[in-house]
Z-matrix of the N, CA and C atoms (Angstrom, degrees):
N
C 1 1.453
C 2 1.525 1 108.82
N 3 0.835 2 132.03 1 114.15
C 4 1.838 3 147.29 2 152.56
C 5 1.393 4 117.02 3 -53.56
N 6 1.485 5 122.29 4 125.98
C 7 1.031 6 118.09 5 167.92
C 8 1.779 7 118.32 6 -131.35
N 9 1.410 8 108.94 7 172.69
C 10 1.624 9 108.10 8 -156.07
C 11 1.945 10 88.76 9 -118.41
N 12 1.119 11 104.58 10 100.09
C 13 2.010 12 100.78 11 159.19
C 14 1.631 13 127.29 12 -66.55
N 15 1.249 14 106.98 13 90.80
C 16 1.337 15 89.25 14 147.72
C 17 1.636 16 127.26 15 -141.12
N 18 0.901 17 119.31 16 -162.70
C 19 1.710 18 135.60 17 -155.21
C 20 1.892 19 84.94 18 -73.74
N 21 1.201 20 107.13 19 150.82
C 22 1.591 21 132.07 20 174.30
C 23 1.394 22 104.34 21 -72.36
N 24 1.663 23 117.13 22 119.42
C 25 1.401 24 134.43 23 169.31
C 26 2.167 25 91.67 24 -100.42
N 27 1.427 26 85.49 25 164.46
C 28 1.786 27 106.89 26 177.59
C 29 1.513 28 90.01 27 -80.53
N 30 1.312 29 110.39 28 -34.83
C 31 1.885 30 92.36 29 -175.57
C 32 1.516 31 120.62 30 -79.74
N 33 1.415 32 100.93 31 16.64
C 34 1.665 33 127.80 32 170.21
C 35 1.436 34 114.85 33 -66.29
N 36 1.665 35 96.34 34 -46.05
C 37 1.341 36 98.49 35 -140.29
C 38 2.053 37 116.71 36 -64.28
N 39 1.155 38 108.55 37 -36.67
C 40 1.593 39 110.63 38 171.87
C 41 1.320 40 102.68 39 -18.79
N 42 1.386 41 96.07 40 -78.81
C 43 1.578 42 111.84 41 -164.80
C 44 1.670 43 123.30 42 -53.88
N 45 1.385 44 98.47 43 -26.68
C 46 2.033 45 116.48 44 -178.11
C 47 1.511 46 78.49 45 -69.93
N 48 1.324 47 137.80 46 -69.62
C 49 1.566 48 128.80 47 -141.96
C 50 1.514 49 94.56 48 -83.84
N 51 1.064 50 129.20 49 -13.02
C 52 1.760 51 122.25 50 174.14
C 53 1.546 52 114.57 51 -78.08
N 54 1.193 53 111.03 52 -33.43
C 55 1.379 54 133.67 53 157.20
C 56 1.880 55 135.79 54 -56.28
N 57 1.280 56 91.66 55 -38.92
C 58 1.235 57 123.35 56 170.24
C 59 1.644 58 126.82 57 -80.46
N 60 1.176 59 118.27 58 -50.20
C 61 1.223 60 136.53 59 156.33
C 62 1.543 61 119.20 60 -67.62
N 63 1.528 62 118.17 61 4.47
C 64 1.379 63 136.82 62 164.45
C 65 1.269 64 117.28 63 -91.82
N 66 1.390 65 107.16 64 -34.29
C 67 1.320 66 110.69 65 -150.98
C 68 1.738 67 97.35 66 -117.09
N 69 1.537 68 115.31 67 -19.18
C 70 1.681 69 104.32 68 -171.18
C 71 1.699 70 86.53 69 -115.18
N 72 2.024 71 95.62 70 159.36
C 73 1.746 72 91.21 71 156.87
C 74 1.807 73 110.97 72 -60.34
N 75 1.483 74 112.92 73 -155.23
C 76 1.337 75 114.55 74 177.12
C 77 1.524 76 94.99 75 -89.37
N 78 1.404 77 122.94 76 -41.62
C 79 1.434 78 106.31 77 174.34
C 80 1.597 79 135.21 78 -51.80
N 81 1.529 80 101.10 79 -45.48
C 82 1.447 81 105.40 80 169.02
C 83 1.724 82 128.42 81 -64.85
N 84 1.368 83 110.18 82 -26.33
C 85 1.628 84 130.38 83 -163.32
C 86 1.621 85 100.50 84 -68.23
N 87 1.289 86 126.94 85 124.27
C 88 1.431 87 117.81 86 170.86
C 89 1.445 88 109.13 87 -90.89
N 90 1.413 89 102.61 88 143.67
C 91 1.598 90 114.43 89 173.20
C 92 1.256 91 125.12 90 -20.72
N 93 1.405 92 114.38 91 160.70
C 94 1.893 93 98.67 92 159.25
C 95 1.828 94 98.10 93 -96.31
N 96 1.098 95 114.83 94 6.83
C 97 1.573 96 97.41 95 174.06
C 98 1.255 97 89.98 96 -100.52
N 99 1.505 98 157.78 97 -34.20
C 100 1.042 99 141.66 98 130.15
C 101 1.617 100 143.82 99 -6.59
N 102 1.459 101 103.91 100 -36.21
C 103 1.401 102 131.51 101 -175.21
C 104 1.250 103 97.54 102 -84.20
N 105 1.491 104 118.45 103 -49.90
C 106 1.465 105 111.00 104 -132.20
C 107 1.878 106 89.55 105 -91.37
N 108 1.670 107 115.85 106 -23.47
C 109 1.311 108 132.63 107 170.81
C 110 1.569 109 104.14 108 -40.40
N 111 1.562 110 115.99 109 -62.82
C 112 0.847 111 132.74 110 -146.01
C 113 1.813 112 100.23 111 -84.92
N 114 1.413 113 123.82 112 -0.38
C 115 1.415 114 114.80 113 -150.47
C 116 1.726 115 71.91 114 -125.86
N 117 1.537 116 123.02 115 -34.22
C 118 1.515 117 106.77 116 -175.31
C 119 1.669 118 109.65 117 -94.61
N 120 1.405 119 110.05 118 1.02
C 121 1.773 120 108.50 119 -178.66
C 122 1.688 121 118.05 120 -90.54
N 123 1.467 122 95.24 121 -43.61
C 124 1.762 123 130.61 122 -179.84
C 125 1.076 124 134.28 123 -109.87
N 126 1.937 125 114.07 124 25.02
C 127 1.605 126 133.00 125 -159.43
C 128 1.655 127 95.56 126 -27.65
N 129 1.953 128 96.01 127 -58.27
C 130 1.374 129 112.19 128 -149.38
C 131 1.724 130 104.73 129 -64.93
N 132 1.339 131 137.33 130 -15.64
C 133 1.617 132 123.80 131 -176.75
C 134 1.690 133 78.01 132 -122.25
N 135 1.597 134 123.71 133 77.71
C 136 1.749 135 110.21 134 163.16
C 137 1.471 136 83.25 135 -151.86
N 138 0.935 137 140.78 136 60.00
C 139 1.928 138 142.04 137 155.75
C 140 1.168 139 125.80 138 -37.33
N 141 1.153 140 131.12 139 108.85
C 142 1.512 141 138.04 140 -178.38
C 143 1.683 142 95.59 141 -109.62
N 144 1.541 143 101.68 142 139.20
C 145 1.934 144 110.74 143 158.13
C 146 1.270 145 98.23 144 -114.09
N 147 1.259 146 101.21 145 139.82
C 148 1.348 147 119.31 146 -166.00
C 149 2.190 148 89.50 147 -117.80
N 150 0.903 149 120.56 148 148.97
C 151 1.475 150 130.45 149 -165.75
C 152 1.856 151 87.59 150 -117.69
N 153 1.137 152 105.26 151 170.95
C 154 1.601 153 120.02 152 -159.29
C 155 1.319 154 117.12 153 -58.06
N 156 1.551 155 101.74 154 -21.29
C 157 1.349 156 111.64 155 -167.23
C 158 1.532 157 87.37 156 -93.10
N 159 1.189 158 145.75 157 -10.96
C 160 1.631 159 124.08 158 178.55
C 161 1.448 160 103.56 159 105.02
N 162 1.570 161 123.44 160 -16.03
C 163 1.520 162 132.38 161 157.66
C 164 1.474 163 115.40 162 -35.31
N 165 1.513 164 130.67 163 117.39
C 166 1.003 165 109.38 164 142.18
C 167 1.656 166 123.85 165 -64.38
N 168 1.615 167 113.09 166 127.83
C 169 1.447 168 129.40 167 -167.22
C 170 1.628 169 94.16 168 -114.78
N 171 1.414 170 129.44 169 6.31
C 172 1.645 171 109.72 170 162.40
C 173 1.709 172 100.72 171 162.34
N 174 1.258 173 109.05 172 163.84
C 175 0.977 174 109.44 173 -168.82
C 176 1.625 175 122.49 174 -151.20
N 177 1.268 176 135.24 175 156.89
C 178 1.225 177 130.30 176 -166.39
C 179 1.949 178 109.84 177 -143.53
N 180 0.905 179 130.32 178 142.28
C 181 1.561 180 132.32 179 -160.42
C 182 1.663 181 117.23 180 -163.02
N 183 1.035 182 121.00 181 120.07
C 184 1.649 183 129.19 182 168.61
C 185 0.973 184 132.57 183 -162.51
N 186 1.389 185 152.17 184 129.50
C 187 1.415 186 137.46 185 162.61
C 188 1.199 187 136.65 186 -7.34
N 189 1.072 188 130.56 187 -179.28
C 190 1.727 189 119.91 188 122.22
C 191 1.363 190 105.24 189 -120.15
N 192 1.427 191 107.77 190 158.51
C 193 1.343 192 122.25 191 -171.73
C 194 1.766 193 102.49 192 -151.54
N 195 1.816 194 97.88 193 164.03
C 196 1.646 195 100.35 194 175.51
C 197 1.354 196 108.20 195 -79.55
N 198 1.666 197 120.82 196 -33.25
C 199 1.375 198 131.49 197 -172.30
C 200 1.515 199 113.30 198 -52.69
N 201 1.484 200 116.04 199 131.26
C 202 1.018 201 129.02 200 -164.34
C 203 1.571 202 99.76 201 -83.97
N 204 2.005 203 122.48 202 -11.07
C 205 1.254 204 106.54 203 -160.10
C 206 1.586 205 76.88 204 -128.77
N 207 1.465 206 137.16 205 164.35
C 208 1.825 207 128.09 206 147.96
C 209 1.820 208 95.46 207 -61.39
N 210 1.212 209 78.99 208 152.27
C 211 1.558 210 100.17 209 155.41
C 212 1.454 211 110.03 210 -146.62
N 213 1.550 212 92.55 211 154.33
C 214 2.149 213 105.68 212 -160.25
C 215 1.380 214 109.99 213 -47.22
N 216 1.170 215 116.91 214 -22.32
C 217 1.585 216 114.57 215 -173.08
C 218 1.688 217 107.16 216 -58.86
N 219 1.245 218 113.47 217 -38.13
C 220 1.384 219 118.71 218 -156.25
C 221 1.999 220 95.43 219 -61.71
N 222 1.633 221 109.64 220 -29.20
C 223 1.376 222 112.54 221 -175.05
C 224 1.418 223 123.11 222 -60.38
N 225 1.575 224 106.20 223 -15.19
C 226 1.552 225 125.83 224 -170.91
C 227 1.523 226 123.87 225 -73.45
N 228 1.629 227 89.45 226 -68.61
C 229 1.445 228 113.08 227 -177.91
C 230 1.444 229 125.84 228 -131.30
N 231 1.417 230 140.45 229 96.06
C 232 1.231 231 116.59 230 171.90
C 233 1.641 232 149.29 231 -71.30
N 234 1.039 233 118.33 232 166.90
C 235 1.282 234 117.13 233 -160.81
C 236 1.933 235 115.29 234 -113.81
N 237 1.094 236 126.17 235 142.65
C 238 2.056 237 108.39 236 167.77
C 239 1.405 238 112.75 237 -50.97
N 240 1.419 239 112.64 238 116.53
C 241 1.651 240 117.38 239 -178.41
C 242 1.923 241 98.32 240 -41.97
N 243 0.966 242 120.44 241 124.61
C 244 1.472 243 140.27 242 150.19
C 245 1.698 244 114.10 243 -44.02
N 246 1.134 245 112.53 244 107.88
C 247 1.903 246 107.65 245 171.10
C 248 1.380 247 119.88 246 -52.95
N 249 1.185 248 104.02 247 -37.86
C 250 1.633 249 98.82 248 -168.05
C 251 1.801 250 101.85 249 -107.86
N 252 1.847 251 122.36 250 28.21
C 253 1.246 252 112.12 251 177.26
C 254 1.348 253 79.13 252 -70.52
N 255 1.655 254 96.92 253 173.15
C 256 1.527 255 130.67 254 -167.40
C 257 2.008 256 101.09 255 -109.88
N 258 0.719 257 132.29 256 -21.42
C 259 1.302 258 145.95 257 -178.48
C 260 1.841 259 138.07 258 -139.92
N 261 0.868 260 100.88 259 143.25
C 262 1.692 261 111.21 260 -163.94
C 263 1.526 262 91.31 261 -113.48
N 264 1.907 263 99.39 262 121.46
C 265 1.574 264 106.47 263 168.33
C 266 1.669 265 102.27 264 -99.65
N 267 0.982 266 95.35 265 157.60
C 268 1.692 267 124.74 266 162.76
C 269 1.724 268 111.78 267 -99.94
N 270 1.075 269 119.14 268 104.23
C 271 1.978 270 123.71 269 -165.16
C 272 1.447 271 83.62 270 -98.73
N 273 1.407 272 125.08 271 -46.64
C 274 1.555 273 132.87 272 -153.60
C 275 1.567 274 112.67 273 -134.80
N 276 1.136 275 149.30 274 102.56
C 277 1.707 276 131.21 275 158.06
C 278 1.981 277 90.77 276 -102.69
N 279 1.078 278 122.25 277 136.82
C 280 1.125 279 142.16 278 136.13
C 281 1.801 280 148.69 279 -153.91
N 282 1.199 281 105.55 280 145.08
C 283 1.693 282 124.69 281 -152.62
C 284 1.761 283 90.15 282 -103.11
N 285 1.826 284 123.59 283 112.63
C 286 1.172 285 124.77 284 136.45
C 287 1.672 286 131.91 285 -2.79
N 288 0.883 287 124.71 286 93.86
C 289 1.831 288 117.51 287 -172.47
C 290 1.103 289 109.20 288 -44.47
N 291 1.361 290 127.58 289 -18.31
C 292 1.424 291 116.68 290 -175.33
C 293 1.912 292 102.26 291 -94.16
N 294 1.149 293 111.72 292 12.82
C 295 1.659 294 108.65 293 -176.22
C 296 1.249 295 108.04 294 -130.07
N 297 1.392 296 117.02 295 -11.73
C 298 1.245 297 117.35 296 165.54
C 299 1.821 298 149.02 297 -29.26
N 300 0.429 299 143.15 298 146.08
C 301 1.523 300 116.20 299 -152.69
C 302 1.627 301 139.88 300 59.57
N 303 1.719 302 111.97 301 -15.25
C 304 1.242 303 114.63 302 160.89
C 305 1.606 304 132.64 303 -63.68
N 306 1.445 305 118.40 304 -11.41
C 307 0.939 306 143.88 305 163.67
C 308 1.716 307 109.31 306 80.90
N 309 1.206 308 101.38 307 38.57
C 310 1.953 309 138.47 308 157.64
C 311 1.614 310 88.24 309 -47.21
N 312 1.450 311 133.93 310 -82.79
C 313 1.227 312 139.43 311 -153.92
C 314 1.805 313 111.87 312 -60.18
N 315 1.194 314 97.82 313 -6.69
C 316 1.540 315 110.74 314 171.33
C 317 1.369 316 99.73 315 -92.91
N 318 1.585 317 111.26 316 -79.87
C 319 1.683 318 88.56 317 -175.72
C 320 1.122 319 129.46 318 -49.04
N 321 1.307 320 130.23 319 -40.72
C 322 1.463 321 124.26 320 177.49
C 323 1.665 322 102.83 321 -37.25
N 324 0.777 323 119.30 322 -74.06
C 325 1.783 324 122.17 323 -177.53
C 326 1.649 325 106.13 324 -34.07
N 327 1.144 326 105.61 325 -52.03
C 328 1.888 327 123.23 326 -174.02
C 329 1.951 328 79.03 327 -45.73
N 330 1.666 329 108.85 328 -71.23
C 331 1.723 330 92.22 329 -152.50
C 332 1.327 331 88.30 330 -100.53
N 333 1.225 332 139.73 331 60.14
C 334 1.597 333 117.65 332 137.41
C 335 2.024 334 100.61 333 -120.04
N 336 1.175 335 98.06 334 2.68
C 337 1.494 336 117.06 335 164.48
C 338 1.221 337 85.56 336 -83.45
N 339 1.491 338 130.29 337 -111.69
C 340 1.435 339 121.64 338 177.59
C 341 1.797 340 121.84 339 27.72
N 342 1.593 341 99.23 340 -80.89
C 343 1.526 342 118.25 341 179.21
C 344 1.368 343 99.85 342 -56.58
N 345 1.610 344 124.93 343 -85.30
C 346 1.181 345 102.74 344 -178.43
C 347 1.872 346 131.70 345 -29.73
N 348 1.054 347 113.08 346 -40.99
C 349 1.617 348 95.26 347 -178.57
C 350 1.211 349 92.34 348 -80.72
N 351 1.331 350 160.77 349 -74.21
C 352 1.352 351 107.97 350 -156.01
C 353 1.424 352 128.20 351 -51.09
N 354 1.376 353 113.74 352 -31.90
C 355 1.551 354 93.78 353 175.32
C 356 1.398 355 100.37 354 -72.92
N 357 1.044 356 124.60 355 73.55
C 358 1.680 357 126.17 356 152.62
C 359 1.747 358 113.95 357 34.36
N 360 1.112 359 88.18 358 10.09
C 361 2.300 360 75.48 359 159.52
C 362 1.062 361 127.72 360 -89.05
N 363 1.509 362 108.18 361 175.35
C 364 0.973 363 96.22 362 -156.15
C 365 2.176 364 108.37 363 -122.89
N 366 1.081 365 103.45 364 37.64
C 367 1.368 366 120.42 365 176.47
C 368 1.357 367 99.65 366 144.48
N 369 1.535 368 101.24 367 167.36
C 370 1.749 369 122.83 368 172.66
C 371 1.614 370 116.67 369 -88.91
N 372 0.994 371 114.31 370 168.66
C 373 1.599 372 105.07 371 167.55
C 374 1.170 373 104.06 372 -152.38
N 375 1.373 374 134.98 373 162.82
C 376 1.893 375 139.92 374 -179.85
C 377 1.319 376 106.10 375 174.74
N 378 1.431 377 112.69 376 153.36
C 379 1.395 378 114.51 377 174.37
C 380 1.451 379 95.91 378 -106.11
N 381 1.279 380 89.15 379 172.98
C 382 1.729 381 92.23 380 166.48
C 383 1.640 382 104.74 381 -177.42
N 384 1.506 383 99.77 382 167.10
C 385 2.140 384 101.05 383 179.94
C 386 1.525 385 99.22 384 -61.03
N 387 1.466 386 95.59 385 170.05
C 388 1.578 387 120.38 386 -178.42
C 389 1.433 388 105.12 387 -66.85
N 390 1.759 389 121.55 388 -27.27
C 391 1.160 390 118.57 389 -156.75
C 392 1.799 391 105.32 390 -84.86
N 393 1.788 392 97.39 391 -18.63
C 394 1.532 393 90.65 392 176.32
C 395 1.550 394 118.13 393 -89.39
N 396 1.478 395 110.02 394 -22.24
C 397 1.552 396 102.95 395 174.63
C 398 1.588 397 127.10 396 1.31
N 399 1.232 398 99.14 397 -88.00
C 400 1.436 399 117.25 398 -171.92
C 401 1.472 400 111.81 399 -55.43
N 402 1.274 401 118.36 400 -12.14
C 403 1.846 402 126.91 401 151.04
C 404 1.281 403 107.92 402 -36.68
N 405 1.434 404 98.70 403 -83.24
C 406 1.585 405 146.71 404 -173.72
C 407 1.707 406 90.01 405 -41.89
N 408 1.278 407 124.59 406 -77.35
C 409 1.247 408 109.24 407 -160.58
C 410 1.657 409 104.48 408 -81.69
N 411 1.095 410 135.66 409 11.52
C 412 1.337 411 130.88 410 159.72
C 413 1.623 412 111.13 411 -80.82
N 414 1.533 413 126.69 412 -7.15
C 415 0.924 414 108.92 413 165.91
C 416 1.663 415 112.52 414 -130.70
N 417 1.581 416 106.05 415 54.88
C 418 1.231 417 119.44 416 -171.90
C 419 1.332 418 161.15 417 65.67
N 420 1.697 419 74.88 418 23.78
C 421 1.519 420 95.12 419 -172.30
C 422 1.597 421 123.10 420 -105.26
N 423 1.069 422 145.77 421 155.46
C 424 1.981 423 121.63 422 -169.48
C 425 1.458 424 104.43 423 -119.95
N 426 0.699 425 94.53 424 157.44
C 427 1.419 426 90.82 425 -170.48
C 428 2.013 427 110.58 426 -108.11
N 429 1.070 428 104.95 427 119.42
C 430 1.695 429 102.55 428 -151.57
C 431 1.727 430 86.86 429 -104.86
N 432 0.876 431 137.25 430 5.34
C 433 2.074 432 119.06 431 141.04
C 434 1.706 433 69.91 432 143.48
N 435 1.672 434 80.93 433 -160.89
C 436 1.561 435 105.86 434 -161.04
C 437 1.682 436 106.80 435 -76.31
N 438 1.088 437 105.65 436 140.73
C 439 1.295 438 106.52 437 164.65
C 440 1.892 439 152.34 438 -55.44
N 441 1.091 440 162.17 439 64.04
C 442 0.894 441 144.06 440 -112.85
C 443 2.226 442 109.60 441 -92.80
N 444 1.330 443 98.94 442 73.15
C 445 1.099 444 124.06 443 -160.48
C 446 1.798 445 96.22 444 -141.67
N 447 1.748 446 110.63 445 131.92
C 448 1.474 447 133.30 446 142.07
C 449 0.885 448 124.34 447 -89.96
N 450 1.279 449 146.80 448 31.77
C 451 1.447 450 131.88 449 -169.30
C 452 1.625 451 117.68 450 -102.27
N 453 1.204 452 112.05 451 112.44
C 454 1.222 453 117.21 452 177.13
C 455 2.008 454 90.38 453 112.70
N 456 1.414 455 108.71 454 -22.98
C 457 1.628 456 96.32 455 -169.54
C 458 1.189 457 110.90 456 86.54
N 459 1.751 458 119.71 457 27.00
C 460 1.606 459 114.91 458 174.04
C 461 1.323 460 93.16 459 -136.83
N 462 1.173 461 99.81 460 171.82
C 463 2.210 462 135.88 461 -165.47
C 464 1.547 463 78.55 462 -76.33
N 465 1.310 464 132.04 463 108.15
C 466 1.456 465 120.30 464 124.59
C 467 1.644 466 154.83 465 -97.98
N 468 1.291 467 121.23 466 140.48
C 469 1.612 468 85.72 467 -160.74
C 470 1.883 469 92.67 468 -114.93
N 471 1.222 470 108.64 469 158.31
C 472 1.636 471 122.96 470 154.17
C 473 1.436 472 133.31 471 -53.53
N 474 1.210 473 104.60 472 108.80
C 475 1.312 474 108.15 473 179.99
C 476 1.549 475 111.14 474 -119.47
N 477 1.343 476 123.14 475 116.99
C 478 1.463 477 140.76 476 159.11
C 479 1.547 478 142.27 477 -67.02
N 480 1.081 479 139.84 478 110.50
C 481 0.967 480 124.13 479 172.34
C 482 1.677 481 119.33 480 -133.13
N 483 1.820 482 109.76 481 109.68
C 484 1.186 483 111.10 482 -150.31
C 485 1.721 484 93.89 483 -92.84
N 486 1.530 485 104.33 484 171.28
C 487 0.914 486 82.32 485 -172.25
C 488 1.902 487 100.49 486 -128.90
């Protein structure tokens, strides 16, 4: 399956929160007034693949920030990505259940890595469960221990990927 990257439109959003609500509990899942914040503040780090049919099939979203780790705040409110932050968060990566396994959730990382280096940072950062680790570090990322984050009421740990 082939897919097409580009930047997050509002006429996205259905499909981002159908996607989203697939992929997080209700605690973890951010709003669509949340979403839709985040798709008109941070067009440029909010990547949607859209699959042949013009579907968005998955999606990827984060700030940038100087912080080398996220911290929960970033889950709240967003901010205008900063030029000279030093790091690119990941708030959200998620893959359609029906695309799952095509290995969509890899490229997305491949080009929002991409994006980040041109804007001149200098690695990604995201937490995530224990169960995705070995995702995360299959596509080069390490995982530097647990996170010091509650959000949602789960174990998260830090994952890096410098670049």
């Amino acid at each position: 399956m082939t897919f097409t990257f580009a930047s997050a439109q509002p006429m996205d959003i259905k499909e981002i929160m159908a996607i989203e609500q697939a992929g997080f509990t209700p605690d973890e899942a951010a709003s669509e007034t949340s979403m839709a914040q985040r798709i008109a503040t941070i067009s440029d780090t909010f990547i949607v693949a859209k699959d042949d049919t013009g579907h968005v099939a998955g999606y990827i979203v984060g700030p940038a920030s100087d912080q080398h780790y996220i911290t929960d705040d970033l889950f709240e409110a967003v901010q205008p990505n900063a030029a000279q932050a030093k790091y690119q968060t990941v708030l959200s990566l998620a893959v359609a259940p029906s695309t799952q396994g095509s290995g969509l959730g890899s490229q997305l990382l491949a080009e929002f890595a991409r994006v980040a280096q041109t804007q001149n940072r200098v690695g990604i950062t995201l937490t995530c469960l224990k169960r995705l680790v070995p995702f995360y570090e299959k596509n080069g990322y390490t995982n530097e221990g647990q996170a010091d984050s509650d959000h949602a009421g789960e174990v998260w740990y830090n994952l890096v990927k410098e670049f």
